[in-house]
N, C-alpha and C positions, 0 to 999 in steps of 0.2 A: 504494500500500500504506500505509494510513493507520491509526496505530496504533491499539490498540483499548481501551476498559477494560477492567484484569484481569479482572472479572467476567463478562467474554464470551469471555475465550480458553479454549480445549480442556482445558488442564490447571488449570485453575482449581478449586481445593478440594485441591490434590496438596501435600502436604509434602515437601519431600528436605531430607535431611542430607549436606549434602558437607563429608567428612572427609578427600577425599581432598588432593593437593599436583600443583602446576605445572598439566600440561595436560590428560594425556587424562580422568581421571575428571572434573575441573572443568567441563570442555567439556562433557561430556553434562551435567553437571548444570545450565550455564549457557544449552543447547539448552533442557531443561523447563523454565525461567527465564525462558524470551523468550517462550514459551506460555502464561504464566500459573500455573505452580508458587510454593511460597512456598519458596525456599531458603534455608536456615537452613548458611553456611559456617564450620563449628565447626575453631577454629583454635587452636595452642597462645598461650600468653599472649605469651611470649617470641618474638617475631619474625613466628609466625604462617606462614602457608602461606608457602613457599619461591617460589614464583609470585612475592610480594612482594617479593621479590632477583633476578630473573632478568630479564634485559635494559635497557633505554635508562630510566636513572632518569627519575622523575618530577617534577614540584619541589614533591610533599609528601613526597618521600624513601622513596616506594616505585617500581613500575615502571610502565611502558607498556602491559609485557605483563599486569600483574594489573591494569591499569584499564580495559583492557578486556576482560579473560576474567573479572574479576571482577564483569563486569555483572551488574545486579536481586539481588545476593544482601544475605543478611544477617550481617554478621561478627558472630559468639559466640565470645568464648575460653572453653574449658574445658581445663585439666590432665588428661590425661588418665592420666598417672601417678598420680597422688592421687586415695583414695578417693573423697571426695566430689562430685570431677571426676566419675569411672566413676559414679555413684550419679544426677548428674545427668544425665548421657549417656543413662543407661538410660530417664529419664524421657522424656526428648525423642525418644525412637527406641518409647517406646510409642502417640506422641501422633502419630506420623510412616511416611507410605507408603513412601519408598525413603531408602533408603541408601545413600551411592558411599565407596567407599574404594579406593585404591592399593597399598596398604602390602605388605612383602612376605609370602609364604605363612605363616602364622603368627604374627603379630607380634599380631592382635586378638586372637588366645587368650591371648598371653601377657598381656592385659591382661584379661582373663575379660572381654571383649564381644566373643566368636565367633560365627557364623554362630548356632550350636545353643542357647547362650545368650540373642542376641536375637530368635531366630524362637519362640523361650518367651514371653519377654515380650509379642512382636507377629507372632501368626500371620501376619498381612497384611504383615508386611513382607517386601519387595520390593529385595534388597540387591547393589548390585552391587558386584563384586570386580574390579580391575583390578591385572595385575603382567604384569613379565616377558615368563616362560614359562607360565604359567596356575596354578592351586590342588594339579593332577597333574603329574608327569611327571619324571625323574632332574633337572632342569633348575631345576623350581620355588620353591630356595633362591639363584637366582642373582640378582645386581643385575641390571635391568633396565632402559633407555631406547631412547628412538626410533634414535639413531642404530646402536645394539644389534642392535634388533629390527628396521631394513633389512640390517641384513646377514645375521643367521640366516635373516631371511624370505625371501631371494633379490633381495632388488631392488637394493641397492647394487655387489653381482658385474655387475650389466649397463647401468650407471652411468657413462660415462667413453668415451674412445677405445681404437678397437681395443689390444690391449696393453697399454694404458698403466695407472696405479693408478687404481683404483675411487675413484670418488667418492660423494658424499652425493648423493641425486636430491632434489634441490629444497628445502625449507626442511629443517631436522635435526629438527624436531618431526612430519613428516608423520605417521609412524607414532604421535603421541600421537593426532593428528586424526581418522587413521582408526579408532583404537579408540576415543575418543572415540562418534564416528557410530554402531560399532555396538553399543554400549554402549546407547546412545541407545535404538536399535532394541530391545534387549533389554529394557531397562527399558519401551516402549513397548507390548511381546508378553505382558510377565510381569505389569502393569494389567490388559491386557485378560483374560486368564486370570485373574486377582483377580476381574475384574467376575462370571466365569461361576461362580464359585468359593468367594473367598472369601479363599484360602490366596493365601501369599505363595511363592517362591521365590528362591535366588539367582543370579546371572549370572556364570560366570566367564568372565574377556574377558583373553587375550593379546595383547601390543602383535604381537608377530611374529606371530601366526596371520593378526592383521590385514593387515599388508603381506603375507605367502602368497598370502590370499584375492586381493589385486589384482596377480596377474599372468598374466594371461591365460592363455595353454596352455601356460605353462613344466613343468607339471607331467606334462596328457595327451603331450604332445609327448618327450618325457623317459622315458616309461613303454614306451609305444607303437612309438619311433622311435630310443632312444640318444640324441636329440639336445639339448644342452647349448650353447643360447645365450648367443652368448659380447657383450662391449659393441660396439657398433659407432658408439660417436659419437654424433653430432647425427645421423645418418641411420636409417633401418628396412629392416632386410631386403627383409622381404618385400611390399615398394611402393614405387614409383621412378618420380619423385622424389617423396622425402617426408622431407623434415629440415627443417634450418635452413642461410641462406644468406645472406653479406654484403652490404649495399647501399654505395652509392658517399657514404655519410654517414661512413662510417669504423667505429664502434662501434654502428650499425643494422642489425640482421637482419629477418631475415622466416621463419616459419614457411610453407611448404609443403607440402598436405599432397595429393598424387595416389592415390587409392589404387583409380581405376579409371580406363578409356581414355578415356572421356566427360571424366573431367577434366582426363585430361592434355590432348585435344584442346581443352580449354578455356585450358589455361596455354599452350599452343603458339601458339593465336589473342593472345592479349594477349603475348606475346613478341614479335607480327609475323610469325614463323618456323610454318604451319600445314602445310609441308610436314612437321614432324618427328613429328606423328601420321599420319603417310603407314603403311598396312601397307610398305612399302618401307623405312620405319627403325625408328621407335620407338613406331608407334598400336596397339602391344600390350604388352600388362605384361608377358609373358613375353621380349619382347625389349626392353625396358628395363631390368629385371633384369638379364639377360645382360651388357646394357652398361653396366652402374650409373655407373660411373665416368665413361663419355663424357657420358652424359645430366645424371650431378649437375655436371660442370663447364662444359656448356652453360647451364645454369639459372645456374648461380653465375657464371660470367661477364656474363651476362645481368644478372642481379640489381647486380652492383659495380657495373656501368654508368649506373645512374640512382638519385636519390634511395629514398630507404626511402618518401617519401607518395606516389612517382608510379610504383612498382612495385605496391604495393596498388592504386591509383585504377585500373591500368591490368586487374588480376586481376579488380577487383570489377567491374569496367567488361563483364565477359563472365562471370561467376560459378567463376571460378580460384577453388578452398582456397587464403588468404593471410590471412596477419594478422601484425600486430608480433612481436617478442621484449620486449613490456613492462617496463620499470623501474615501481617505484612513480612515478619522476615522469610517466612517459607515460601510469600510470595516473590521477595525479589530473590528466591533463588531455586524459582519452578522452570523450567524446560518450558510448558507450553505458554505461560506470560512471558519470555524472550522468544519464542518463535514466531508468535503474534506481533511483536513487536507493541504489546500491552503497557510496556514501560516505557515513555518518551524523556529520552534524556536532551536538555536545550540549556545553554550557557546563553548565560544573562549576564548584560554588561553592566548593567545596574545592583545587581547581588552580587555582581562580584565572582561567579559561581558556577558549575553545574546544576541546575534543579531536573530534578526528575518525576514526570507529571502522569497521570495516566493518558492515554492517548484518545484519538477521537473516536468514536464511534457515533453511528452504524459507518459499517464495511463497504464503501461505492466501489463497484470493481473499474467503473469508469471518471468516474469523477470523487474521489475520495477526497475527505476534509481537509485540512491542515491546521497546526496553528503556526501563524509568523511570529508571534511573541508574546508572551508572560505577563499578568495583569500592569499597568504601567502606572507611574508614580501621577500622586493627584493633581489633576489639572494638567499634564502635561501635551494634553493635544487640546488647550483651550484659545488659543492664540492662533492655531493654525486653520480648527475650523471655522474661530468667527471671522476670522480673514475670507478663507476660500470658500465657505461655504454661506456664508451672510455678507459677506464685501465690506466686513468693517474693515476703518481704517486703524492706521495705529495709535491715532490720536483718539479714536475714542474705545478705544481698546484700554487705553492708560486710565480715561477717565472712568469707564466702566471699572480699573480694577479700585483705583481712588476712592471708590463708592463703598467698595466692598461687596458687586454686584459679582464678581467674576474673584 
């Protein structure tokens, strides 16, 4: 996957404006950014996207997390308090196909650059809205974050062990990712309906509807059945074995995953043990179920008893579901994330440094992403756009900065 010139990627000619902070609006906008969009990330003067304070500083004195979620953009400060901030805003969003903002339900009216306001100025524009609980709903003035929006969504309640307190499922930001993604998607849907068209649209996108969306039949199952899936651990219900399981490394697991008889008779052969897919104990899912408990502490005594690499060698050795419980260190020293080329290493003149980011995704076999460069210090393409792309001059660029509008 070998990067490409902006002028051959798919979204090449696309403007965005991301106004939005931290992850999920940035993320889509920094998905049409590795395609070839020209992102323009308009930030307050004073501190700038809050991205920029959040996680493992950096040693220019911002973070990790905004050096690399702030890939291929363009940092603009603009005031957005101050008229002349708003006056310039408006220009930049006439000259511009999409829009990503966060903020919560109302907060752009109260700055007079609403929805209704700037689809005046730019029929075509194309603006997405990300909060919360959405633009509607008794809820829509409420603060909203990921770790929020897994638990209203349902996925934190089935998070954890039997019983025990609900935990976070996986990183705290998922739910910015997944709406992020379908953000993405919708600013993707609402071009293409521009191209037939003409007219722009907005997208409103809640963090929880997103995490909702990703939980399988929590919903029809619930509706249909009464039934209210409660946490069950490292393991699943309804397939056995299929969790996670100690290896004799101490702090090495292994993922498990049987979820038909063919497989388990597959893990049974690389066990040694091929009687235990026998119709006579366990070569049926419905009576491994039954026996959850004898079958997951067969496997898990199995598993302690030998290394974490020679319980895989010995699964892949016969086509068992196995794979690690990866750390980032196991990650940066997996064979299939360097053959992918998953790990993008880019020297940055400004850190001084090698960083190593993950890379783009989805896989164009014809026009694949790129990034040209690593979140950039604040403000530092704010002189060049209000020059090129608004025709200020430098005299009132100075005064604009004199103000403390820029």
């Amino acid at each position: 996957m070998d990067p490409q010139p902006s002028e051959h990627l798919p979204l090449t000619g696309i403007r965005v404006i991301d106004l939005a902070t931290v992850v999920a609006g940035p993320y889509c906008a920094g998905i049409l950014g590795e395609f070839g969009a020209e992102v323009l990330k308009v930030e307050h003067p004073l501190g700038g996207d809050t991205g920029r304070h959040f996680g493992t500083p950096s040693p220019r004195g911002d973070t990790l997390v905004w050096v690399s979620e702030g890939r291929n953009k363009k940092s603009v400060t603009i005031d957005l308090h101050h008229a002349a901030g708003v006056r310039m805003f408006k220009d930049l969003v006439a000259k511009s196909d999409v829009l990503v903002e966060n903020f919560r339900p109302g907060t752009m009216e109260k700055w007079g650059i609403g929805w209704d306001v700037l689809h005046a100025i730019n029929p075509g524009l194309i603006m997405l809205r990300v909060s919360g609980y959405g633009q509607t709903g008794p809820y829509k003035d409420r603060p909203g974050f990921a770790r929020v929006a897994h638990a209203v969504g349902g996925l934190t309640y089935l998070a954890g062990m039997p019983k025990g307190t609900p935990v976070t499922a996986g990183s705290t930001t998922l739910g910015d990712y997944f709406t992020g993604l379908y953000g993405c998607v919708g600013v993707l849907l609402a071009l293409r309906h521009k191209e037939k068209t003409g007219r722009g649209q907005y997208i409103d996108a809640a963090l929880y509807e997103s995490v909702f969306r990703c939980t399988d039949e929590l919903a029809p199952a619930y509706a249909m059945y009464g039934t209210v899936q409660e946490r069950h651990g490292p393991h699943m219900e309804s397939g056995c074995p299929y969790g996670h399981f100690p290896t004799r490394d101490g702090s090495k697991w292994v993922a498990i995953a049987c979820t038909t008889d063919k497989m388990f008779g597959r893990l049974a052969e690389a066990m040694g043990r091929p009687e235990l897919a026998s119709s006579s104990l366990y070569g049926e899912q419905k009576a491994r179920i039954a026996s959850r408990t004898d079958v997951n502490e067969i496997v898990r005594d199995w598993c302690g008893s030998l290394p974490r690499e020679e319980v895989l060698a010995r699964c892949n050795a016969v086509g068992a579901p196995a794979a690690p419980l990866n750390s980032i260190a196991d990650i940066f020293g997996d064979r299939q994330f360097h053959a992918r080329r998953n790990l993008l290493a880019i020297d940055d003149a400004d850190l001084g440094e090698t960083v190593i980011v993950p890379n783009v995704i989805p896989r164009l076999s014809k026009t694949p992403g790129r990034i040209e460069h690593l979140g950039p210090w604040l403000g530092q393409h704010t002189e060049s756009v209000l020059k090129d792309l608004l025709g200020l001059s430098e005299a009132e660029i100075d005064e604009l900065r004199a103000q403390r509008v820029i």
